[in-house]
Backbone as numpy.savetxt, mean C-alpha at the origin, in Angstrom:
# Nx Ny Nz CAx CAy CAz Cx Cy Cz
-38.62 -6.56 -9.61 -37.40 -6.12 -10.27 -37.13 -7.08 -11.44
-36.75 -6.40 -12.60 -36.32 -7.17 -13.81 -35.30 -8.30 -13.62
-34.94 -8.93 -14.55 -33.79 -9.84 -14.45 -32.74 -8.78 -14.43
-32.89 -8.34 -15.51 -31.81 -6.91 -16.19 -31.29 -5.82 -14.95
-32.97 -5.66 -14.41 -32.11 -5.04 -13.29 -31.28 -5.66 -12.05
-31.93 -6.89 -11.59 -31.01 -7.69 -10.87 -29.34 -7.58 -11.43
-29.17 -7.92 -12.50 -28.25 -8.38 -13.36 -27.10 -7.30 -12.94
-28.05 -5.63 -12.85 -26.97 -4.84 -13.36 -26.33 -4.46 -11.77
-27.76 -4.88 -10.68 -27.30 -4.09 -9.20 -25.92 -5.21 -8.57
-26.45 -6.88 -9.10 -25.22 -7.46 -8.49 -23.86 -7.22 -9.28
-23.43 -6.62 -10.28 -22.70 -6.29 -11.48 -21.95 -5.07 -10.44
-23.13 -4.17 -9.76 -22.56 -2.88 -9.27 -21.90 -3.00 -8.26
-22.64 -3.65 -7.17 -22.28 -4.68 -5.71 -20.75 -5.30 -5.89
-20.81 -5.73 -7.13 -19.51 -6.46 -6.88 -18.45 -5.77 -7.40
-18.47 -4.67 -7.99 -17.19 -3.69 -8.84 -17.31 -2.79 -7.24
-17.97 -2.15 -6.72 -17.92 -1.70 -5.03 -17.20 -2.74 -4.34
-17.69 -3.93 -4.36 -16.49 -4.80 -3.41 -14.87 -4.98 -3.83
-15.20 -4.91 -5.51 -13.30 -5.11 -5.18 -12.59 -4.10 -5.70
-13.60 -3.28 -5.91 -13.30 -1.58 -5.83 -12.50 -1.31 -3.70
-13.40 -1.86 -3.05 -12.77 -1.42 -1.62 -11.99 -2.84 -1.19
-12.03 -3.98 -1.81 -10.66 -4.37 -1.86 -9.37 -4.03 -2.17
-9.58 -3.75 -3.48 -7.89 -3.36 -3.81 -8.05 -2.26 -3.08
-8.43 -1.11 -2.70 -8.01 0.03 -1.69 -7.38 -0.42 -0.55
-8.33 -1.69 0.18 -7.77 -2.48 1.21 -6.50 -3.22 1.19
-5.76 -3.39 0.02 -4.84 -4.64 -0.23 -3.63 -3.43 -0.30
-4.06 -2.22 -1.32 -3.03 -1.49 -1.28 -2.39 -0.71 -0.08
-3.25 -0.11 0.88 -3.23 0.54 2.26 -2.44 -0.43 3.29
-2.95 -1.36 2.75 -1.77 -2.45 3.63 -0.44 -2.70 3.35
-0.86 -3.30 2.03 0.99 -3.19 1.11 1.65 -2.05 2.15
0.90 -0.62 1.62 1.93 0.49 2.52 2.04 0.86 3.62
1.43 -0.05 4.59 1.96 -0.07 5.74 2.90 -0.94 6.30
2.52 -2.25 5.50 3.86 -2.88 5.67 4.94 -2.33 4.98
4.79 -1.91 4.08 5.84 -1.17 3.25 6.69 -0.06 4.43
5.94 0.26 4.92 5.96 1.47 5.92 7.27 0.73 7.25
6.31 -0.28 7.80 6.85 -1.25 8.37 8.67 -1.48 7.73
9.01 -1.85 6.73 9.96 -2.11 6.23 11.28 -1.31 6.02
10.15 -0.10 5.88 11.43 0.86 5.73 11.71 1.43 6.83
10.89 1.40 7.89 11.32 2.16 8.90 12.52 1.38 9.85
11.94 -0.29 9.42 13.41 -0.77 10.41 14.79 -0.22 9.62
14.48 0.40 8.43 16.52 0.55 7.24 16.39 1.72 8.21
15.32 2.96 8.68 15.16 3.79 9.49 16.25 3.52 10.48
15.83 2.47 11.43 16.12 2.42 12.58 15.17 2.70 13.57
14.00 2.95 13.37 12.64 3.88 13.88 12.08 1.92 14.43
11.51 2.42 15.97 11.03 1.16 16.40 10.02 1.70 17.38
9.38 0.88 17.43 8.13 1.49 18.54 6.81 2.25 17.80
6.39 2.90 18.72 5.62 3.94 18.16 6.08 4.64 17.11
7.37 5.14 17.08 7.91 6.04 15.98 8.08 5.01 14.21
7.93 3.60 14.81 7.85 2.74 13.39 6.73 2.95 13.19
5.62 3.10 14.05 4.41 2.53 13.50 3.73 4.11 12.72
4.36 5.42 12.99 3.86 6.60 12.97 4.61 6.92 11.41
5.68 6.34 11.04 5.81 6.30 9.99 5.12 5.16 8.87
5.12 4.36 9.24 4.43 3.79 8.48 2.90 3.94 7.80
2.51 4.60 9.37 0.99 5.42 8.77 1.49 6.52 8.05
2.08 7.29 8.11 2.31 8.26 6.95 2.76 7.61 5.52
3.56 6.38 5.46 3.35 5.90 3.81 2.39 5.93 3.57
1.00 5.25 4.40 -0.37 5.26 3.90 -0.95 6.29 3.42
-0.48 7.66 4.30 -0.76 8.62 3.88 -0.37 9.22 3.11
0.81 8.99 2.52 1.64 9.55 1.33 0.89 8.70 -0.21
-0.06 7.76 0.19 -0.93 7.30 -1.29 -1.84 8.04 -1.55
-2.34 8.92 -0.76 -3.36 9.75 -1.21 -2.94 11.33 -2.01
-1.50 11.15 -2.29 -0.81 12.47 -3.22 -1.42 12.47 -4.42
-1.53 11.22 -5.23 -1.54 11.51 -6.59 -2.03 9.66 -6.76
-3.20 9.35 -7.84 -2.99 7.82 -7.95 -1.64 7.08 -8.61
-1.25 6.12 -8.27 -0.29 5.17 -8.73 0.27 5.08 -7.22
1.40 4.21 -7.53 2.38 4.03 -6.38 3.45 5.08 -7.01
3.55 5.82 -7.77 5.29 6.70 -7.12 5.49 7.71 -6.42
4.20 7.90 -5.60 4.04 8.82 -4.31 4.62 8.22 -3.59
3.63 7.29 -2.76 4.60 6.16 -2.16 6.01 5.84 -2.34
6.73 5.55 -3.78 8.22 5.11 -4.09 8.67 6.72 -3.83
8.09 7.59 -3.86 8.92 8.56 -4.04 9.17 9.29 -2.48
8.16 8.99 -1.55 8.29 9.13 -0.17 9.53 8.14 0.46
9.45 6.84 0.56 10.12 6.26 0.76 11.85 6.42 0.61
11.99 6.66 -0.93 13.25 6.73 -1.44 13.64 7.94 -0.79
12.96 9.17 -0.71 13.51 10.42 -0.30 14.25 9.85 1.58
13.38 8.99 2.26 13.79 9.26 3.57 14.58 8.40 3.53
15.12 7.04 2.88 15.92 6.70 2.97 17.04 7.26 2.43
16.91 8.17 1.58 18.40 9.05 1.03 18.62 9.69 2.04
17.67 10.37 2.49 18.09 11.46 3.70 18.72 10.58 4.84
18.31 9.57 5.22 19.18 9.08 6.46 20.25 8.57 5.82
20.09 8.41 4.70 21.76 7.80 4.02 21.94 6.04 3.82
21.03 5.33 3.97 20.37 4.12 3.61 20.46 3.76 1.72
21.82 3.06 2.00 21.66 2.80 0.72 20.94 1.74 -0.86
19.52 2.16 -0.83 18.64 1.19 -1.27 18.04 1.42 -2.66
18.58 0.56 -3.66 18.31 1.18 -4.71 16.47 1.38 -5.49
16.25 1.98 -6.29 15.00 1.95 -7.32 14.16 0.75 -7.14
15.17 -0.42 -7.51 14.74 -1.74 -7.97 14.80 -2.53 -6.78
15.31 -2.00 -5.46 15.35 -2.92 -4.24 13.67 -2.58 -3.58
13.24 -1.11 -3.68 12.12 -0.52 -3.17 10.75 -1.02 -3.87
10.97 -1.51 -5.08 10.16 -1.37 -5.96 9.37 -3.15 -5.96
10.48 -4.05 -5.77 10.64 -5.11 -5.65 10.26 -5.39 -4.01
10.04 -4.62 -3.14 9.60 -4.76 -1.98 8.07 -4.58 -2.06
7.84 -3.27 -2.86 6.59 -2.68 -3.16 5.80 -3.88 -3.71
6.30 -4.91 -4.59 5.74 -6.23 -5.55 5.36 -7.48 -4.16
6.16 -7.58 -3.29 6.49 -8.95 -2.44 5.53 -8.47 -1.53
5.09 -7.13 -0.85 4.37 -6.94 0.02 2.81 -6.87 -0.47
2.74 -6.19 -1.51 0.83 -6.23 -2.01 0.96 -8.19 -2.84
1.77 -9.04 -2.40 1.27 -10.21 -2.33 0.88 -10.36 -1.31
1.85 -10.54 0.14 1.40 -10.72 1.21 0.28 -9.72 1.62
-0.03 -8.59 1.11 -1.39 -7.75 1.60 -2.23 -8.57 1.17
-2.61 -9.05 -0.52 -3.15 -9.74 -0.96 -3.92 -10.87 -0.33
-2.87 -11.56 0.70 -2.59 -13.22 0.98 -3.60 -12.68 2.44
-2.99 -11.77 2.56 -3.85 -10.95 4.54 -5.10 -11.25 4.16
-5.66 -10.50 3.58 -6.79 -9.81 3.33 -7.66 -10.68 2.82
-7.49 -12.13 1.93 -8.33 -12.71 0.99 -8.52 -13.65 1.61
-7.37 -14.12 2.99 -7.79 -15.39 3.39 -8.72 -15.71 4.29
């Protein structure tokens, strides 16, 4: 094998690894995310943890996070949880650190 080709397979190897990192860092964010909102919920037990897998599942709507912000915000309006844009959003920032911090160490 060439240099060139060496060059280009570890080049590929490594855009695949933090290609399924950040997938990994974000899926977490939203489960803790998930986690978070379900205690403004009130949801504990199994029923926390069954929501929280559905934030995860609410990332696969559309790419970005305002699937996610936009899942979230809806169920906390509906239970009547008063949490603004910038409180959710700012949770969304503090948790894909700590996913970050999970995952890398």
């Amino acid at each position: 094998m060439s240099q060139f080709d060496e060059r280009k397979s570890a080049e590929e190897a490594k855009y695949a690894h933090d290609s399924e990192l950040s997938f990994k860092i974000t899926a977490r964010r939203n489960k803790l995310l998930g986690a978070w909102a379900a205690g403004l919920l009130g949801l504990e037990g199994e029923a926390a943890e069954d929501y929280a897998k559905s934030i995860v599942m609410a990332d696969f709507e559309e790419a970005g996070d305002d699937d996610v912000y936009r899942k979230v915000k809806a169920d906390l309006d509906a239970k009547g949880a008063d949490v603004s844009e910038h409180q959710i959003r700012r949770e969304m920032e503090q948790l894909l650190d700590v996913a970050r911090q999970q995952l890398t160490a």
